[in-house]
N, C-alpha and C positions, 0 to 999 in steps of 0.2 A: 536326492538332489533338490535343495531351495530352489525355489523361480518367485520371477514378480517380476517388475520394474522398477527403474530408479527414474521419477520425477526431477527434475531440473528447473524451478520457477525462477523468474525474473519479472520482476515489477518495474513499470517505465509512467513516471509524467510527462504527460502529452500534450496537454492542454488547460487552459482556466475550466473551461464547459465543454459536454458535447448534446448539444439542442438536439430538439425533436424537430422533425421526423430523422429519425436514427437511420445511420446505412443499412443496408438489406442484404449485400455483398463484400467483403474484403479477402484480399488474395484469393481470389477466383472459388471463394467457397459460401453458400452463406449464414449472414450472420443471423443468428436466431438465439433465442433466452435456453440457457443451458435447464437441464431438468435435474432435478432431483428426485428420484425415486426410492425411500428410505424401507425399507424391509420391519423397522424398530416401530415400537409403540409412539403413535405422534393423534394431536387432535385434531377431530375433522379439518379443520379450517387450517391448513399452514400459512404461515407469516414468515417467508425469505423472501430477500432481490434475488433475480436469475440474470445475471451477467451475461451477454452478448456474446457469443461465441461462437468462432469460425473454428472446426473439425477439419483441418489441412490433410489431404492425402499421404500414407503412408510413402517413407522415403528409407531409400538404401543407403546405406553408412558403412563407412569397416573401421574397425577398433584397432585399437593400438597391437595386436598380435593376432594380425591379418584376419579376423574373423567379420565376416558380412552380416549385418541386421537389418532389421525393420524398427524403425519409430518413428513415436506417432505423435504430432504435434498439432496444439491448439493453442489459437491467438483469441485473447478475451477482449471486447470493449468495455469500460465501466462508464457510464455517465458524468462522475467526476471526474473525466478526464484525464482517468487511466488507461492502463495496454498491461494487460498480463501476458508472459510467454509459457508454454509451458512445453516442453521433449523428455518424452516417454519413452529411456530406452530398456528391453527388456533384459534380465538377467538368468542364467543358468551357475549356481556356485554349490558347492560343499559344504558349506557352513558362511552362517551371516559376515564373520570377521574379512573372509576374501571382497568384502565389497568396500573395504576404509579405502582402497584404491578408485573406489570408482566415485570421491569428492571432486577427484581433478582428472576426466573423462574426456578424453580427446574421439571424434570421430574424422574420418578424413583426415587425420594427422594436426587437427586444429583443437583448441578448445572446444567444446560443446558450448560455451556461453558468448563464441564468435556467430554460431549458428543462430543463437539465441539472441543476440542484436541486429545481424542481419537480418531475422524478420522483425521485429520491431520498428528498425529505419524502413523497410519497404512496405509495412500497414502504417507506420506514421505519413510517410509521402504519400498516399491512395487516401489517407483518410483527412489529410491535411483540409482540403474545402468543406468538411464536416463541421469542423474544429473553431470552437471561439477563441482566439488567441491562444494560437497553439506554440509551443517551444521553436526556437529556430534551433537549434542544435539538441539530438537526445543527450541525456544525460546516464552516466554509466548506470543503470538499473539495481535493486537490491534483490540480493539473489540467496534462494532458498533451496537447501537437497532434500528430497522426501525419498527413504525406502520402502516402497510396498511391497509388501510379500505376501503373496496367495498362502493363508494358511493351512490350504490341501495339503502345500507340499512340506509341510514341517510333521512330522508324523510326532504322534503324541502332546501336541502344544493344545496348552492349558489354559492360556491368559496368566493374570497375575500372579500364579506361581509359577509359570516358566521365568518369570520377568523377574523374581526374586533369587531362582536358581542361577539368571544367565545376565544379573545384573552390568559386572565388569564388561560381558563383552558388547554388550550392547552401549552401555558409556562411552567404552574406546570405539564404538563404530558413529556414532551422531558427535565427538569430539576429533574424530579425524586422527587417531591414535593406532599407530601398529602397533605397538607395543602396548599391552593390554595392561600388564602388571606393574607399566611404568607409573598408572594414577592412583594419585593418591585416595583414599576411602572415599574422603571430602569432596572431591571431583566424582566420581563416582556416585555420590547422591543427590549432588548437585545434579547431572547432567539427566539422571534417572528420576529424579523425586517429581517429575510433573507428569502425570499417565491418567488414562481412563479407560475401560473397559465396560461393555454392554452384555455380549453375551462370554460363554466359556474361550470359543475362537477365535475373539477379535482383542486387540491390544491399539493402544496410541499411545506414546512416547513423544514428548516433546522439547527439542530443546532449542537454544537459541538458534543457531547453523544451521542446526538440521533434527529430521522428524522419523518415526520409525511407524508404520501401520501395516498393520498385521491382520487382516481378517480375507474373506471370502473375496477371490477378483474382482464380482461385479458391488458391491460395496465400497471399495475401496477409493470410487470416484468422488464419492461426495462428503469425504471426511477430505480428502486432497482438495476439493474445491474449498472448504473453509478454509484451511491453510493457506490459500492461496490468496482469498480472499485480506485474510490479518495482515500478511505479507503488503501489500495494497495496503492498506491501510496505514503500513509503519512508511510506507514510501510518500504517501500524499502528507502525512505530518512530519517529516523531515524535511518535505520539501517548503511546506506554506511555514515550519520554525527558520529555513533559511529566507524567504522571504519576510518574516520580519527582521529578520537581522537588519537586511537589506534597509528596510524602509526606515525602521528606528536612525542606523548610521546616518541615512539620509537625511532625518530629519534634525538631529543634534546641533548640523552647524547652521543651518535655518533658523533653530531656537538662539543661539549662540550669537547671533547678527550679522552670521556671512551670510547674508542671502543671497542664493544663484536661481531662486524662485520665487514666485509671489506668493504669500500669504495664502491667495485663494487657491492657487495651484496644491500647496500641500494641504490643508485642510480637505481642498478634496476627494486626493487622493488617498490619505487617511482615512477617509470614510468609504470609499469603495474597496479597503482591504478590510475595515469593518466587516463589511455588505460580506464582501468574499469570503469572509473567515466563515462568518455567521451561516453559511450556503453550504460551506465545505461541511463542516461538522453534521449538518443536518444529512448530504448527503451519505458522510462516513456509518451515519448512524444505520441508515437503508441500510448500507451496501451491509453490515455487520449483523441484520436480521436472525438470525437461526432459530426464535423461539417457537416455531412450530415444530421442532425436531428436538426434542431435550439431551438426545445422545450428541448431534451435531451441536449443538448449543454450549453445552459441556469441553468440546472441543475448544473451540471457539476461544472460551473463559481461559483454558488453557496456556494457548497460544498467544491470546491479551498479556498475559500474565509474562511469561517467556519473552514476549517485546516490549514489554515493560510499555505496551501504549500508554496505558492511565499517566503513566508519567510524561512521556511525550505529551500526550494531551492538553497536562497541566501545566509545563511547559509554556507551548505554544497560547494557553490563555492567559498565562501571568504575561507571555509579553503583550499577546492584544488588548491587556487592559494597559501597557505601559502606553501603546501605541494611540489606545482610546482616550489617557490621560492629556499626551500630547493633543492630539486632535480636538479636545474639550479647551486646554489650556490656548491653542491658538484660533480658535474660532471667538473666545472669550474678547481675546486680543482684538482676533479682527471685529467684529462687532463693537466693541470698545474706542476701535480706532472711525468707525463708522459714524458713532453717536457724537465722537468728539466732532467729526468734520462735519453733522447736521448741526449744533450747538455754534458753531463758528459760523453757520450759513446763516443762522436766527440772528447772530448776534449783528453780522453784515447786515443783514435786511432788516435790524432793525435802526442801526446807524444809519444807512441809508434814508431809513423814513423818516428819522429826526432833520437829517440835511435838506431833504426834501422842504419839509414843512417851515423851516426858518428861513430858507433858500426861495421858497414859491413865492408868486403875487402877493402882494399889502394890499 
């Protein structure tokens, strides 16, 4: 009998910032910097963020064919002003393939990812006077499946030649496929061609949807916290590429000569999304740390990779130079338009002194 759990992440923007002094407590548990304790060859000094993290009391749930469980759920703060969710529920199957059903995992007869916004909206409310300009409404979160599997209970499992031997099913299980031999080669190497391995026991599998980790229980947390972490990461630059949208749109009919703003208004707002970009990045970078774990690190690279960030990234900086161009081009303006009205004030005071002078006492 396989066992493990099936991870369920959700990533939520919450806020522009979340300032120091940081909360201490949310949802009645508190919050404190998650640890990482790697087992793997790493140097003295490690270099990761530890995300904020509240460890919510175990909760009873019953699945779709009346069976009662325990899961276990943790709510992350990130300082860029994110909200990670995470519900750990545990599994008993026969083989890996019996879990492609459990992508769309109802507990209590609901979605698992209704559960999964519910707490999100109830740590956003609690955390809300934290929060520098926090969202007025959440936004549907992006959401990631992880399979962990205790690799006790796989008897005989090798690492990268089980993964060679049991390629197809493991494709059709991180593609959401019953039908196994319904994919084609090409999908199948697509979905399998991004993996890493440390010792003989442990496997990672990465694909866009969803992730496959295979190693030892108490391991298994902190390959799922990187994951979780990129996850965050593709969410905070989706969200600040739709906020340039936003701003760019806005500024078009401005340049255009509709203006429904002053000059100085957009100028300056362009340069506080500047500011904010330039803040965001820096903290994406923290939050993305793993180089004092080269196995977690290696993950990481992975999973980058699978979310195609770098592209996002470059994205989001082609438009904040479009946004910077703007911002350079109307500051030019306005300054331009400044020097003409000192030029015309000279030109007055200097007519005026001519009238004066022909005008005054003989």
């Amino acid at each position: 009998m396989i066992t493990g759990r099936v991870a369920y992440l959700c990533a939520f923007d919450i806020a522009h910032d979340v300032p120091r002094p940081w909360p201490t407590r949310l949802l009645g548990c508190d919050l404190k910097p998650w640890k990482i304790e790697s087992g793997k060859r790493v140097p003295r000094t490690l270099s990761f963020d530890r995300p904020l993290s509240a460890v919510l009391p175990n909760a009873s749930r019953r699945l779709a064919n009346g069976e009662m469980i325990q899961i276990d759920r943790v709510v992350r703060l990130l300082p860029i002003g994110a909200l990670s969710v995470v519900v750990l529920v545990p599994f008993r199957v026969e083989q890996l393939s019996d879990l492609v059903v459990w992508h769309d995992l109802s507990l209590d007869g609901r979605p698992v990812y209704d559960e999964i916004t519910a707490l999100a909206t109830e740590a956003l409310s609690e955390l809300r006077p934290h929060l520098i300009r926090p969202v007025e409404r959440l936004e549907d979160g992006e959401a990631y499946t992880v399979f962990c599997v205790d690799s006790a209970s796989m008897g005989g499992f090798d690492g990268p030649p089980w993964l060679e031997t049991n390629r197809r099913m493991v494709a059709s299980l991180l593609t959401q496929e019953e039908n196994e031999e319904a994919l084609s080669s090409a999908e199948v190497d697509e979905s399998t061609t991004r993996w890493v391995s440390y010792y003989r026991r442990d496997l990672t599998v990465v694909d866009w949807d969803a992730a496959l980790l295979v190693d030892e229980a108490p391991a298994l947390d902190d390959a799922l916290l990187v994951l979780e972490v990129a996850n965050v990461e593709l969410t905070e630059l989706e969200c600040y590429d739709r906020m340039l949208d936003r701003a760019v749109a806005h500024c078009y009919p401005d340049i255009g000569g509709s203006w429904t703003r002053s000059r100085g208004e957009v100028v300056r707002e362009l340069g506080e999304i500047s500011v904010d970009l330039a803040r965001m990045q820096d903290e994406l970078e923290n939050a993305s740390k793993f180089h004092g774990d080269f196995h977690l690190a290696r993950i990481h690279r992975l999973a980058t990779e699978r979310f195609h960030l770098h592209d996002w990234q470059h994205t989001v900086e082609s438009k904040l130079r479009t946004v910077d161009g703007i911002y350079q081009h109307l500051k030019s303006d306005l300054n331009a338009r400044w020097m003409l009205v000192l030029e015309i004030a000279i030109v007055l005071l200097f007519i005026i002194d001519v009238i004066l002078i022909f005008a005054g006492p003989r």
